[in-house]
Biopython code that builds the backbone (N, CA, C, O; Angstrom):
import numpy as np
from Bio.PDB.StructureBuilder import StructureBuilder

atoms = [
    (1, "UNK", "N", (123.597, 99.613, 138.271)),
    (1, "UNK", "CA", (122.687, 98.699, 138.932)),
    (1, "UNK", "C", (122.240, 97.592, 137.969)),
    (1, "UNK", "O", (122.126, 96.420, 138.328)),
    (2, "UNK", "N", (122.024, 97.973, 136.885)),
    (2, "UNK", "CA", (121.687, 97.316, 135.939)),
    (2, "UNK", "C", (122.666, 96.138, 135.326)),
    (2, "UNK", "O", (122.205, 95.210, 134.660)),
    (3, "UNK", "N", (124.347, 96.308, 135.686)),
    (3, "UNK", "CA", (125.193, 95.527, 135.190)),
    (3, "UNK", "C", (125.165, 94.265, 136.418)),
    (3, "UNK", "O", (125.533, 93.124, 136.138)),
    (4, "UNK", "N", (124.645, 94.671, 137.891)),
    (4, "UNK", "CA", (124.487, 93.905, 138.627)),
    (4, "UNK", "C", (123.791, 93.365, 138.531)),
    (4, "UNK", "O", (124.202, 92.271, 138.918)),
    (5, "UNK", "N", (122.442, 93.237, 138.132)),
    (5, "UNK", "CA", (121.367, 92.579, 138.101)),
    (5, "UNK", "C", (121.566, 91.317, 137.062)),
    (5, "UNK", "O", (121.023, 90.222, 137.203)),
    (6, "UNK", "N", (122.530, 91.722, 135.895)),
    (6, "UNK", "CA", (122.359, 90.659, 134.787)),
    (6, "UNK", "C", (123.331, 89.919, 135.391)),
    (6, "UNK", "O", (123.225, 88.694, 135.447)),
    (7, "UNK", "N", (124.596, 90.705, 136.014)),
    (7, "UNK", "CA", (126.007, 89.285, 136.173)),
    (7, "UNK", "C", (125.261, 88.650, 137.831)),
    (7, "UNK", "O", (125.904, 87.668, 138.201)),
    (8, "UNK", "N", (124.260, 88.963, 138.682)),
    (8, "UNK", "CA", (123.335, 88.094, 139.285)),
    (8, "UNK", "C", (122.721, 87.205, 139.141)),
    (8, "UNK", "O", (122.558, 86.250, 139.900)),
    (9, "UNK", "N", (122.215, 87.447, 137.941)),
    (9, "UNK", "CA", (120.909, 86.585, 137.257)),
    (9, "UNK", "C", (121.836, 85.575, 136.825)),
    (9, "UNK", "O", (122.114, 84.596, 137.518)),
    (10, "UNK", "N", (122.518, 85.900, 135.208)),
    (10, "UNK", "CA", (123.885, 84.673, 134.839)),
    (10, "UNK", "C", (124.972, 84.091, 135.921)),
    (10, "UNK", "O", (125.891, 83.278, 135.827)),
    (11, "UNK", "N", (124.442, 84.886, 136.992)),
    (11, "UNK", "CA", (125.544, 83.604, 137.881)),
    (11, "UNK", "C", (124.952, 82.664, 138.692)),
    (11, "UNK", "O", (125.443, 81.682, 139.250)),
    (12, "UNK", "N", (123.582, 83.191, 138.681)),
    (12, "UNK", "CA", (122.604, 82.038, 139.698)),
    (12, "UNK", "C", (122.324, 81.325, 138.322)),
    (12, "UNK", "O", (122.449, 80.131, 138.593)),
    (13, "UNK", "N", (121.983, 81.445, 136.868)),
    (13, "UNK", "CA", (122.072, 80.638, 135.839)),
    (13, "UNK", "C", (123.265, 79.550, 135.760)),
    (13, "UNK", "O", (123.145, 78.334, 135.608)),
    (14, "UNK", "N", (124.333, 80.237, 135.889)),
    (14, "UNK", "CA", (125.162, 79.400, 135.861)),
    (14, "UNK", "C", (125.629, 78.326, 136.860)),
    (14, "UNK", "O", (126.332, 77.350, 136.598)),
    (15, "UNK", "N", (125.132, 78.666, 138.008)),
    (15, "UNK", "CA", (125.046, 77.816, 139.316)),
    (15, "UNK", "C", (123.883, 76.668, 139.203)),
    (15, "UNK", "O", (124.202, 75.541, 139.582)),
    (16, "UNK", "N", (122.625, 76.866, 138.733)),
    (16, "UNK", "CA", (121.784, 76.063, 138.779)),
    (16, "UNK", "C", (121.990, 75.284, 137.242)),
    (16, "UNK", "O", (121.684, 74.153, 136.864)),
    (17, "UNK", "N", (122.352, 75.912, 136.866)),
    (17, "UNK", "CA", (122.705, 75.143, 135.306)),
    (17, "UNK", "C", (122.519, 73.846, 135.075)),
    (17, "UNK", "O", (121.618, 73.339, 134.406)),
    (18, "UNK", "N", (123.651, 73.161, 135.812)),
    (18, "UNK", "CA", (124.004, 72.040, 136.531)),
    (18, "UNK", "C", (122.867, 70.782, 137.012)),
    (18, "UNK", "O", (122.990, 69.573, 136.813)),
    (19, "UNK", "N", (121.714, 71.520, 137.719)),
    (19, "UNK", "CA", (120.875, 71.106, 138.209)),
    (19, "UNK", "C", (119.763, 70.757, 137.589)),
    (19, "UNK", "O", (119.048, 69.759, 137.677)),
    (20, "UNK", "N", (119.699, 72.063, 136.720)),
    (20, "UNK", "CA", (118.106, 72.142, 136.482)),
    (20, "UNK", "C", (117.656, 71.261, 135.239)),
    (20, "UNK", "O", (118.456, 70.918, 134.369)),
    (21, "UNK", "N", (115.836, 70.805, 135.222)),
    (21, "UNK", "CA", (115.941, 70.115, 134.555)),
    (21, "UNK", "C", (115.376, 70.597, 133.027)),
    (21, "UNK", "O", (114.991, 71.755, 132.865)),
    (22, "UNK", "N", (115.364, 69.839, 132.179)),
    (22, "UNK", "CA", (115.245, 70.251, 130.665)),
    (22, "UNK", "C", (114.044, 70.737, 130.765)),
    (22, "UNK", "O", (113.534, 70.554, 131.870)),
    (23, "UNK", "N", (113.168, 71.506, 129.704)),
    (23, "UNK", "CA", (111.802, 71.646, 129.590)),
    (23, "UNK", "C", (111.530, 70.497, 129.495)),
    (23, "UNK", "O", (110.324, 70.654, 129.682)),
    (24, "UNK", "N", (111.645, 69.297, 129.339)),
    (24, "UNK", "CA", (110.746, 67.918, 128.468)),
    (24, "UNK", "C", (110.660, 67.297, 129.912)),
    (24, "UNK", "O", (109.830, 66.392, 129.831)),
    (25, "UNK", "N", (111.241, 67.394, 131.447)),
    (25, "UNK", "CA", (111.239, 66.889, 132.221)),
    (25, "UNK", "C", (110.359, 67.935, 132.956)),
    (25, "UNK", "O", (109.741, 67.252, 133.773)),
    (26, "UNK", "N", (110.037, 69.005, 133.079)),
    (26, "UNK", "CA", (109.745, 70.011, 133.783)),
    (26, "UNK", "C", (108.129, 69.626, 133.261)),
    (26, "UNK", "O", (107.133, 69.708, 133.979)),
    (27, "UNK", "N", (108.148, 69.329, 132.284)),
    (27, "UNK", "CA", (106.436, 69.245, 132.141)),
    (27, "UNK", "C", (106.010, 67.772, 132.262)),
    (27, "UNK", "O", (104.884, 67.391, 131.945)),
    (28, "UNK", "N", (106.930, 67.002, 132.717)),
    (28, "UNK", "CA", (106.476, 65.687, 133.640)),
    (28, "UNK", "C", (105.888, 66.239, 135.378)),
    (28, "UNK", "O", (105.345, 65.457, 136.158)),
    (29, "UNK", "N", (106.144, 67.656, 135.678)),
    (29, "UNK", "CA", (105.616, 67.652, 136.801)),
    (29, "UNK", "C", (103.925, 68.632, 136.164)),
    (29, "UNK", "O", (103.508, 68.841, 135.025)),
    (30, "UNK", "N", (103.395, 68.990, 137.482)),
    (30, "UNK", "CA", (102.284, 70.180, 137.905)),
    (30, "UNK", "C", (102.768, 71.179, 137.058)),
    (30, "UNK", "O", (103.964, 71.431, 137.210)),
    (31, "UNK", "N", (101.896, 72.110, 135.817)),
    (31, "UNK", "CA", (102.564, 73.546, 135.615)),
    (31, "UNK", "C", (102.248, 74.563, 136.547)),
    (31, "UNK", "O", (101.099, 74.460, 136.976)),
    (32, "UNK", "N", (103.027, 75.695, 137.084)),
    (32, "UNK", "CA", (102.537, 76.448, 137.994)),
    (32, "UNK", "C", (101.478, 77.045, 137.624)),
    (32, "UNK", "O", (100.895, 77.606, 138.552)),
    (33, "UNK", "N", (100.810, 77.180, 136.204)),
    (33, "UNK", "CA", (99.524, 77.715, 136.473)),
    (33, "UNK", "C", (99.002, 77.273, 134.501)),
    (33, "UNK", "O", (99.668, 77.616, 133.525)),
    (34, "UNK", "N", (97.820, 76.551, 134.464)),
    (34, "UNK", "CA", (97.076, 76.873, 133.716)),
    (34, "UNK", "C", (95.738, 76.587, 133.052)),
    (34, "UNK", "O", (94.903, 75.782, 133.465)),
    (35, "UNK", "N", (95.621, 77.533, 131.710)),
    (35, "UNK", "CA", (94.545, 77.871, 131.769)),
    (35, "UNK", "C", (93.598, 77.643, 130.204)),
    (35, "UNK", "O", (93.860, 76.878, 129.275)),
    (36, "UNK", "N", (92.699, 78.399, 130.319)),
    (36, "UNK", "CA", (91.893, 77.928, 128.436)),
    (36, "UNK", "C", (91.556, 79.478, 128.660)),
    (36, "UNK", "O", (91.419, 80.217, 129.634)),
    (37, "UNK", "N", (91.465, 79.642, 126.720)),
    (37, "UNK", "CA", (91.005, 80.905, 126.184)),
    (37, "UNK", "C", (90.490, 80.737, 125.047)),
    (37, "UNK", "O", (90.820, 79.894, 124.213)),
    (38, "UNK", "N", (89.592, 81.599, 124.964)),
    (38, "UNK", "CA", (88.640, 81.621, 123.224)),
    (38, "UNK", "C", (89.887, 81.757, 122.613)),
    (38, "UNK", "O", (89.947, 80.932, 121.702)),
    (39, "UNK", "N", (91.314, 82.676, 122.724)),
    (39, "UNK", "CA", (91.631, 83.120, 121.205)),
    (39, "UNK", "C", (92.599, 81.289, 120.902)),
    (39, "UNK", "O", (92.947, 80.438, 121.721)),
    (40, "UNK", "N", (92.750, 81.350, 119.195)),
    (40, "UNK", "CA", (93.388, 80.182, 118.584)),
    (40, "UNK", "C", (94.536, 79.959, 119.398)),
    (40, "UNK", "O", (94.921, 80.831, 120.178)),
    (41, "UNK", "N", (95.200, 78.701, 119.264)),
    (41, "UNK", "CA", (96.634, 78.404, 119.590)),
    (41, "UNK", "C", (97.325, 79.845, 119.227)),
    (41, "UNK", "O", (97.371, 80.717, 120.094)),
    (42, "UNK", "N", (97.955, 80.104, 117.690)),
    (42, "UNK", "CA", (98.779, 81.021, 117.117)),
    (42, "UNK", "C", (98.227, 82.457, 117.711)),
    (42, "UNK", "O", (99.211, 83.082, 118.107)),
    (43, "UNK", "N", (97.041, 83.196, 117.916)),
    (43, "UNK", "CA", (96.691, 83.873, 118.585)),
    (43, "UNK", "C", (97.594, 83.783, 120.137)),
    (43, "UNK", "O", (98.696, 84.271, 120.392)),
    (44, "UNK", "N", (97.068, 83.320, 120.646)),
    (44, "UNK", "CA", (97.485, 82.680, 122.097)),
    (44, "UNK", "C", (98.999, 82.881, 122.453)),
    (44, "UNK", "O", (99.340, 83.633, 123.366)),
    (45, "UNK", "N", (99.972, 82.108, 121.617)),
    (45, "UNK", "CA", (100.882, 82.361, 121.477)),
    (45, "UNK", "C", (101.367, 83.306, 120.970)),
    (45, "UNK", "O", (102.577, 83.125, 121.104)),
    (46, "UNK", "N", (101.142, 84.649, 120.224)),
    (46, "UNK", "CA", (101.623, 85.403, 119.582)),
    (46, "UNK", "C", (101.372, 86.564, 120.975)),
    (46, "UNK", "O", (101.916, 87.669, 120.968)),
    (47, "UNK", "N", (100.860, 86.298, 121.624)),
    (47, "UNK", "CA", (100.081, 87.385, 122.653)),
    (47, "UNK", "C", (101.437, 87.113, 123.746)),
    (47, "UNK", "O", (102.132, 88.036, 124.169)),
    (48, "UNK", "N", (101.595, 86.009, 124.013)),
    (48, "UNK", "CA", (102.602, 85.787, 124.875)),
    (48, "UNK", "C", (103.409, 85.967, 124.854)),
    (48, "UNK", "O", (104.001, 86.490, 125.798)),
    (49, "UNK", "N", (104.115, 85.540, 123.395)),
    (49, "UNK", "CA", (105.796, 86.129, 123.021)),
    (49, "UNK", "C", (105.386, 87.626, 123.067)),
    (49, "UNK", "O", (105.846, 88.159, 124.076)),
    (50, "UNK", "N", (104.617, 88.522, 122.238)),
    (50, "UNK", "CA", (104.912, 89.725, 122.544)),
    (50, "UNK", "C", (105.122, 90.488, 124.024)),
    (50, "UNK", "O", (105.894, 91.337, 124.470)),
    (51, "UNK", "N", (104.088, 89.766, 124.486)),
    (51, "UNK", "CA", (104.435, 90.092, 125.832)),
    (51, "UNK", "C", (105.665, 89.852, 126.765)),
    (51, "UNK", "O", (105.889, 90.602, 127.715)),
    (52, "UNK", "N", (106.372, 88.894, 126.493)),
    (52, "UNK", "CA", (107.552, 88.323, 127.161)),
    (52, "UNK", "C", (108.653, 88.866, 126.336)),
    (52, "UNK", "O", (109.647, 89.204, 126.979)),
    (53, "UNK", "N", (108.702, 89.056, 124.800)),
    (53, "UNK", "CA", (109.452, 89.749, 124.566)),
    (53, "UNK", "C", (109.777, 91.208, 124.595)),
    (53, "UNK", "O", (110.868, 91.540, 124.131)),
    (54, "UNK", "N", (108.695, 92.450, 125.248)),
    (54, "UNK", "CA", (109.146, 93.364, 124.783)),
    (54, "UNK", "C", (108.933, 94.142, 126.274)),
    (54, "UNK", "O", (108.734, 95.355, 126.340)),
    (55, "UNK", "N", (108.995, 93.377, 127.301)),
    (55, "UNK", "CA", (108.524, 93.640, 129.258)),
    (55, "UNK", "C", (109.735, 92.972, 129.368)),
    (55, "UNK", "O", (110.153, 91.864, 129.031)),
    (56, "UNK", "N", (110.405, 94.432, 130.209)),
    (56, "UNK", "CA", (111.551, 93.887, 131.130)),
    (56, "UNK", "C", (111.399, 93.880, 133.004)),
    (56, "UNK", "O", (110.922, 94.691, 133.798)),
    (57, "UNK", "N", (112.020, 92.635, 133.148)),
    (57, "UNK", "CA", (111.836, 92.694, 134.195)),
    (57, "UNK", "C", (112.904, 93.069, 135.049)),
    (57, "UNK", "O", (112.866, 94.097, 135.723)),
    (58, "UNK", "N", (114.052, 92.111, 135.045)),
    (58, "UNK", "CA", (115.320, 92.338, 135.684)),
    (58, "UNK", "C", (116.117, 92.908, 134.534)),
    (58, "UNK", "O", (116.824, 93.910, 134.430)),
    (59, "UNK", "N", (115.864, 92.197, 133.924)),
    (59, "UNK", "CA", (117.374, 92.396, 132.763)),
    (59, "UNK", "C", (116.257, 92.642, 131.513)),
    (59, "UNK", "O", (115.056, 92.566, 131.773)),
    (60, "UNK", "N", (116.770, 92.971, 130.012)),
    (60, "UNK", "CA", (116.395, 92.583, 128.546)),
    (60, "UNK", "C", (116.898, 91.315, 128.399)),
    (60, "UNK", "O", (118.036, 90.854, 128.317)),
    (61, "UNK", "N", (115.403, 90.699, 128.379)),
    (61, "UNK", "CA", (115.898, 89.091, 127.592)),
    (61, "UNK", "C", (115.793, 88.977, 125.869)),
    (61, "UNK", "O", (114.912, 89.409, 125.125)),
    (62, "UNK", "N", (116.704, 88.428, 125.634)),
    (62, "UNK", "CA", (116.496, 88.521, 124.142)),
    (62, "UNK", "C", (116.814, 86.727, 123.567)),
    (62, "UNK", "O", (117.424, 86.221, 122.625)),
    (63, "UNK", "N", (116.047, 86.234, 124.687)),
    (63, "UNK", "CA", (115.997, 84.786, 124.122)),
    (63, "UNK", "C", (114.511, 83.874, 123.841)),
    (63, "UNK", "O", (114.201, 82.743, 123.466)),
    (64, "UNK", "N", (113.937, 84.943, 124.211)),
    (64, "UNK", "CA", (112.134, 84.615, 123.928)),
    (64, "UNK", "C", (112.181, 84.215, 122.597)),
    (64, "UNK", "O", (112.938, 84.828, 121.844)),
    (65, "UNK", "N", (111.393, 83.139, 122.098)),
    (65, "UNK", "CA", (111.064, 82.548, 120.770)),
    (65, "UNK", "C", (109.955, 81.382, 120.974)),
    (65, "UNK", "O", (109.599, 80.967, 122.077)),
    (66, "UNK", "N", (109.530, 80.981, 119.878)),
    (66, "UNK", "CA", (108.429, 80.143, 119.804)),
    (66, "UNK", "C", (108.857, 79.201, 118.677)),
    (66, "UNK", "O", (109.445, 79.391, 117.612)),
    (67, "UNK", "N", (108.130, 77.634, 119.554)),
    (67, "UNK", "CA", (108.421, 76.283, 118.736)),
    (67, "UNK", "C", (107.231, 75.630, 118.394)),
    (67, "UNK", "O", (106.317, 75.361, 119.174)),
    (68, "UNK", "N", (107.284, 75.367, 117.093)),
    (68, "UNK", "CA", (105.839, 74.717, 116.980)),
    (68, "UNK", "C", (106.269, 72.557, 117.945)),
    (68, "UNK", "O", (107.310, 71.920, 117.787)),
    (69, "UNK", "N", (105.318, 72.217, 118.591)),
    (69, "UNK", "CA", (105.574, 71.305, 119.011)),
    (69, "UNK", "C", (104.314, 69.928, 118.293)),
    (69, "UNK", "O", (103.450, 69.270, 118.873)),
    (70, "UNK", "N", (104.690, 69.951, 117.054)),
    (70, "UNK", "CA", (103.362, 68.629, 116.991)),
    (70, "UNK", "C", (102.121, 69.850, 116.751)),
    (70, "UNK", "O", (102.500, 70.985, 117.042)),
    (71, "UNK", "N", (101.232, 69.773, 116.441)),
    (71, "UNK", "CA", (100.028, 70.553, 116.480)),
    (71, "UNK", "C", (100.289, 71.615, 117.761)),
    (71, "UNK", "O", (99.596, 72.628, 117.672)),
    (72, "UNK", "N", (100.977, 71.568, 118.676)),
    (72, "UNK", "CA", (100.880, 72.705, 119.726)),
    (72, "UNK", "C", (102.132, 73.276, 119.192)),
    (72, "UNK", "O", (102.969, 72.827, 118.409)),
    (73, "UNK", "N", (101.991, 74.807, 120.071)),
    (73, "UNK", "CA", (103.162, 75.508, 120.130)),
    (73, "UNK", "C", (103.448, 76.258, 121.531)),
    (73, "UNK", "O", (102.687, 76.997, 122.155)),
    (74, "UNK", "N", (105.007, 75.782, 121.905)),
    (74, "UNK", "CA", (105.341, 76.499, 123.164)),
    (74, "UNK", "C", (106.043, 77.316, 122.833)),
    (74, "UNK", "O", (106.623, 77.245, 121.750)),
    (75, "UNK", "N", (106.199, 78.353, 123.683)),
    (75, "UNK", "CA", (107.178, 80.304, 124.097)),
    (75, "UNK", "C", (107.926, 79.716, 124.883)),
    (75, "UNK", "O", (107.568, 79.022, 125.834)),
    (76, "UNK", "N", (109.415, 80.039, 124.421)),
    (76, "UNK", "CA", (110.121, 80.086, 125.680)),
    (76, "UNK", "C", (110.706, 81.751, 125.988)),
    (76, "UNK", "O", (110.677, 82.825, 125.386)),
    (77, "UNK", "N", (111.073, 81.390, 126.891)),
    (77, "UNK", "CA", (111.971, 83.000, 127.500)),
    (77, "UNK", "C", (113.338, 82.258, 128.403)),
    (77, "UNK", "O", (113.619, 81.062, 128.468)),
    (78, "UNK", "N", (113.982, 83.333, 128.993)),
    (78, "UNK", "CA", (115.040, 83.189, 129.710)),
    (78, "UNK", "C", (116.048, 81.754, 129.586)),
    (78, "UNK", "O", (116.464, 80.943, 130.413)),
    (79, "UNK", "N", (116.141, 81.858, 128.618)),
    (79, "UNK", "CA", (116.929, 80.075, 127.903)),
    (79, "UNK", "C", (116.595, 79.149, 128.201)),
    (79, "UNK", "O", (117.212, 78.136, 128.530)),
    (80, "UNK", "N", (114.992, 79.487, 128.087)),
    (80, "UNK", "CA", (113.955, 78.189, 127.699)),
    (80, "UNK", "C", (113.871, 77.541, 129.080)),
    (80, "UNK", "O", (113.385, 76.422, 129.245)),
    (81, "UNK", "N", (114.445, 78.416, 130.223)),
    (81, "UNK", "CA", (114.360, 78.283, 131.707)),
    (81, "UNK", "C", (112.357, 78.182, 131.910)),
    (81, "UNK", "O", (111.747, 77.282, 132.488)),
    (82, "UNK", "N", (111.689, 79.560, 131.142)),
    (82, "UNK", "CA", (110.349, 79.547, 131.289)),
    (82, "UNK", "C", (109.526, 79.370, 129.968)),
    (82, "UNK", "O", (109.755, 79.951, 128.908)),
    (83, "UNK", "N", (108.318, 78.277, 130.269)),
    (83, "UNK", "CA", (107.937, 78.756, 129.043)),
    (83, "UNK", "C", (106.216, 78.133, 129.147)),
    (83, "UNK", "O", (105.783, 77.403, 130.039)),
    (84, "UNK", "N", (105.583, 78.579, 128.165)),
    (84, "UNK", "CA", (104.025, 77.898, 128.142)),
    (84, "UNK", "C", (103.633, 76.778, 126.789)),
    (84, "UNK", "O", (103.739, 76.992, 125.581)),
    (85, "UNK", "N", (103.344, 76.034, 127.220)),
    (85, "UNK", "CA", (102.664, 74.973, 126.349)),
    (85, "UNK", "C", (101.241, 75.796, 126.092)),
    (85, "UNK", "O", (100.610, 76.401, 126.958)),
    (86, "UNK", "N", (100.814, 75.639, 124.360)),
    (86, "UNK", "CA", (99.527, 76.280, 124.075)),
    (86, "UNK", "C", (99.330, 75.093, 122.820)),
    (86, "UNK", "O", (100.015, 74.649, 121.898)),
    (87, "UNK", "N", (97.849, 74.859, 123.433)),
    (87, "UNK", "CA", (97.377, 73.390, 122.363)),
    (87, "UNK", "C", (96.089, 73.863, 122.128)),
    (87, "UNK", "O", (95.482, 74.654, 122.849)),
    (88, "UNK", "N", (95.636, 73.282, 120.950)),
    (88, "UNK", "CA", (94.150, 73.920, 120.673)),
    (88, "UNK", "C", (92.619, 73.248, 121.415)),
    (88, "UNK", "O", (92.362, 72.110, 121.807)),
    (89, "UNK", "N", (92.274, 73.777, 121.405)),
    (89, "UNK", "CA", (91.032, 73.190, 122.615)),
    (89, "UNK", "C", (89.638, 73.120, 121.501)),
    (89, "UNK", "O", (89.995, 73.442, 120.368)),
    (90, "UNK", "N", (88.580, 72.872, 121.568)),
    (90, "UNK", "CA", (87.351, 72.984, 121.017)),
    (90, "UNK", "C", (87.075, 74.256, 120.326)),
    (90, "UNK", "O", (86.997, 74.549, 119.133)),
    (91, "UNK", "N", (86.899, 75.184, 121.837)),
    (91, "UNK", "CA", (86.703, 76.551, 121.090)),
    (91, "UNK", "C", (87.476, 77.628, 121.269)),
    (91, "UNK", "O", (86.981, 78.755, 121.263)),
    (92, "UNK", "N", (89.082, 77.366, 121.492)),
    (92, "UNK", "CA", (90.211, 78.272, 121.651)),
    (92, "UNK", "C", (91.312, 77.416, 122.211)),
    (92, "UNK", "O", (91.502, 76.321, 121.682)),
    (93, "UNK", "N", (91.927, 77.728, 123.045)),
    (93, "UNK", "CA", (92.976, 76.811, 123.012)),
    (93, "UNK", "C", (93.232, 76.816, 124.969)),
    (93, "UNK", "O", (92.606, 77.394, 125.857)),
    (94, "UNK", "N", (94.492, 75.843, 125.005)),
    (94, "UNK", "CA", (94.614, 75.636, 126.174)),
    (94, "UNK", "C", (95.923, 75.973, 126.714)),
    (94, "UNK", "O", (96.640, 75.508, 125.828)),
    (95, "UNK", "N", (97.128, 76.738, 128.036)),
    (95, "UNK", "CA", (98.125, 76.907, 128.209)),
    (95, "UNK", "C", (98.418, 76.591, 129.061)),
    (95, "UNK", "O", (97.560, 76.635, 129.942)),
    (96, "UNK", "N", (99.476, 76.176, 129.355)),
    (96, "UNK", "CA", (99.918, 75.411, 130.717)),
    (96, "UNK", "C", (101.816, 76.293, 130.528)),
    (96, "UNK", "O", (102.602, 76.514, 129.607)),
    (97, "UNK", "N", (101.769, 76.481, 131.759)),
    (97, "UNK", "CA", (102.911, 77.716, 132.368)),
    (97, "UNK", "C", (104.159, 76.858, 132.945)),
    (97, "UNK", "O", (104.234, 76.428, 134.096)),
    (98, "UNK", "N", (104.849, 76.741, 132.213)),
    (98, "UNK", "CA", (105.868, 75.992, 133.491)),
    (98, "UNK", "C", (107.538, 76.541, 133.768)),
    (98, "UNK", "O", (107.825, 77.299, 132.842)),
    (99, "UNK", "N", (108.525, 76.417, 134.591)),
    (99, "UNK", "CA", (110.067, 76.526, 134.785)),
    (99, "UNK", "C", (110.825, 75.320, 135.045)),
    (99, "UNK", "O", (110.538, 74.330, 135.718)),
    (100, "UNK", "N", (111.798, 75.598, 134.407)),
    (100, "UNK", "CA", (112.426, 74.663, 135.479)),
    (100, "UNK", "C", (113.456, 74.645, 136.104)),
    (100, "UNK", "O", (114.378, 73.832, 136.176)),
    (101, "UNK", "N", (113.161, 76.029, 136.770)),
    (101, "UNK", "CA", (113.175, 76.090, 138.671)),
    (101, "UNK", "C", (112.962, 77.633, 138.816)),
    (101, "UNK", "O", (112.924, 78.634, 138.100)),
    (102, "UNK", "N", (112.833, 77.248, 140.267)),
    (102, "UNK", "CA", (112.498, 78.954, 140.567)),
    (102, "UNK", "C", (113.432, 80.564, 140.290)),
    (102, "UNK", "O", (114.514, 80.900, 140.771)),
    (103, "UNK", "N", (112.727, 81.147, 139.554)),
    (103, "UNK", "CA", (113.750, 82.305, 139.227)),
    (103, "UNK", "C", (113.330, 83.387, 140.584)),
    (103, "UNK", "O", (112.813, 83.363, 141.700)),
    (104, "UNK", "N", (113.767, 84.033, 139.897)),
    (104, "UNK", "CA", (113.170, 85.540, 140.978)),
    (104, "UNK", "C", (111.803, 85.553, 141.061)),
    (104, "UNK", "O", (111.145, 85.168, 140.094)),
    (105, "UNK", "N", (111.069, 86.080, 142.448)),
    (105, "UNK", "CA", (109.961, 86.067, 142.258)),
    (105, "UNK", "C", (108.960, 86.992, 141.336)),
    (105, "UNK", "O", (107.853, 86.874, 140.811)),
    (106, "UNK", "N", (110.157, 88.132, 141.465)),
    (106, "UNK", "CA", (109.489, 89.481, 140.065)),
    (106, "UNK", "C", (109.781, 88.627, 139.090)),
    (106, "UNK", "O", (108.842, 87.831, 139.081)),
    (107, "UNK", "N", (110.512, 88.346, 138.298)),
    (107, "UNK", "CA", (110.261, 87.695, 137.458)),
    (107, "UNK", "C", (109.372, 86.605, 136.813)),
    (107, "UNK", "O", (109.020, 86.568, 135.634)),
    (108, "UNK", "N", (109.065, 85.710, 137.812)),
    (108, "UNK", "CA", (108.421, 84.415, 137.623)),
    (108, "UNK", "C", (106.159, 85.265, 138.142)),
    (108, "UNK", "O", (105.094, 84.649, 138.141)),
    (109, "UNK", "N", (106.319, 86.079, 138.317)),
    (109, "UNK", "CA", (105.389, 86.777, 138.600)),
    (109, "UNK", "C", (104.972, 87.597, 137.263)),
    (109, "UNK", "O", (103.838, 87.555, 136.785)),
    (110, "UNK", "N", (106.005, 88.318, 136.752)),
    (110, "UNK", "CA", (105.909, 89.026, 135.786)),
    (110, "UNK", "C", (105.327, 88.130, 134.199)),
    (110, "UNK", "O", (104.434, 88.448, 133.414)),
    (111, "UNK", "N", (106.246, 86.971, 134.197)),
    (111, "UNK", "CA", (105.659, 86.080, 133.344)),
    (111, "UNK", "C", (104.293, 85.451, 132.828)),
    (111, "UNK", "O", (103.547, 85.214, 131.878)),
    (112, "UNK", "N", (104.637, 85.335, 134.693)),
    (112, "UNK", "CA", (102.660, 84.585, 134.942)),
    (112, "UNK", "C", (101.885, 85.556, 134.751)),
    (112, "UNK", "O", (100.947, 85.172, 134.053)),
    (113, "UNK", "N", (101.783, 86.808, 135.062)),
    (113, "UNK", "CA", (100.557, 87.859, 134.697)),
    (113, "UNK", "C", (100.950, 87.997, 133.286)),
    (113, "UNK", "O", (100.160, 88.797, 132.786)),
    (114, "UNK", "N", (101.458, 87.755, 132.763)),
    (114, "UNK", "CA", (101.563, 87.924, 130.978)),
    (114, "UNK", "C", (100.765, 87.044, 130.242)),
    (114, "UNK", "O", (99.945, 87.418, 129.404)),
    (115, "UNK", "N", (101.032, 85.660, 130.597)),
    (115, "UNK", "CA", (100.118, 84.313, 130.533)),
    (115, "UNK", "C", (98.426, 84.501, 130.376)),
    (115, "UNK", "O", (97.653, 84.293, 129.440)),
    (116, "UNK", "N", (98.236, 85.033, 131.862)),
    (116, "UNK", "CA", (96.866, 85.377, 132.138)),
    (116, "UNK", "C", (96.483, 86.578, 131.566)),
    (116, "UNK", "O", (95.258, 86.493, 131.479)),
    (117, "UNK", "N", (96.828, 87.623, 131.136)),
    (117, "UNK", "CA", (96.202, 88.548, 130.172)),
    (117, "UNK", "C", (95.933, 88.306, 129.520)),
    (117, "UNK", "O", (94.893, 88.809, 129.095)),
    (118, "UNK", "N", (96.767, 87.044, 128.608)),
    (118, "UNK", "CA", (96.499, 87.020, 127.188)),
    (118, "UNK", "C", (95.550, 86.170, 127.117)),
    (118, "UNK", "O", (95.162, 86.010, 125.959)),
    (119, "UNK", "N", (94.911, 85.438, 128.040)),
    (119, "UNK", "CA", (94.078, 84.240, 128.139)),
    (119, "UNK", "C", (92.595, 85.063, 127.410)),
    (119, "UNK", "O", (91.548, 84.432, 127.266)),
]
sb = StructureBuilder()
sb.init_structure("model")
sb.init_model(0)
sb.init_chain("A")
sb.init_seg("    ")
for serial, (resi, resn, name, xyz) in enumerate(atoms, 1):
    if name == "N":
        sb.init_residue(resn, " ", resi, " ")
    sb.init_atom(name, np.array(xyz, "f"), 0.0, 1.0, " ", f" {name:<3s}", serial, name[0])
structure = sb.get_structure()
């Protein structure tokens, strides 16, 4: 079941491939969800990758990593298909959630409650 799920996933990857747009265009739109938290940027982010890296949802992703961007730093997951912008705020920092495009809904669910815990 499990060999189905991944050659599913990489073939709707590979179908939308084509389409979809970069992260740098994806955060020209709305992020699907976000938010502010007391803990630091690096806090913030360290909460997220762990979380995205070590929760499976469909498959084991093993492409989760973190980029420092300019004073912020974004997480990506699923080949940088999902990921959160985290910038520092006054008194903790700020995250904004975005894709670019819709995955599974367990998945894209699973992400987002990862986001919001760590807030």
């Amino acid at each position: 079941m499990t060999f189905f799920r991944i050659g599913f996933l990489s073939g709707m990857l590979l179908l939308c491939g084509c389409q979809t747009p970069t992260p740098d265009q994806a955060r020209q739109q709305q992020p699907i969800f976000q938010g502010q938290s007391t803990r630091t940027a690096p806090q913030l982010s360290d909460c997220i990758y762990r979380g995205w890296s070590t929760t499976t949802v469909i498959a084991r992703d093993n492409t989760t990593h973190t980029q420092p961007r300019g004073s912020d730093i974004s997480v990506y997951t699923w080949e940088d298909s999902i990921f959160a912008d985290i910038s520092s705020h006054r008194k903790g920092s700020d995250v904004k959630y975005f894709t670019t495009f819709m995955m599974a809904p367990e998945v894209m669910a699973d992400r987002k409650a990862i986001v919001q815990r760590c807030l």
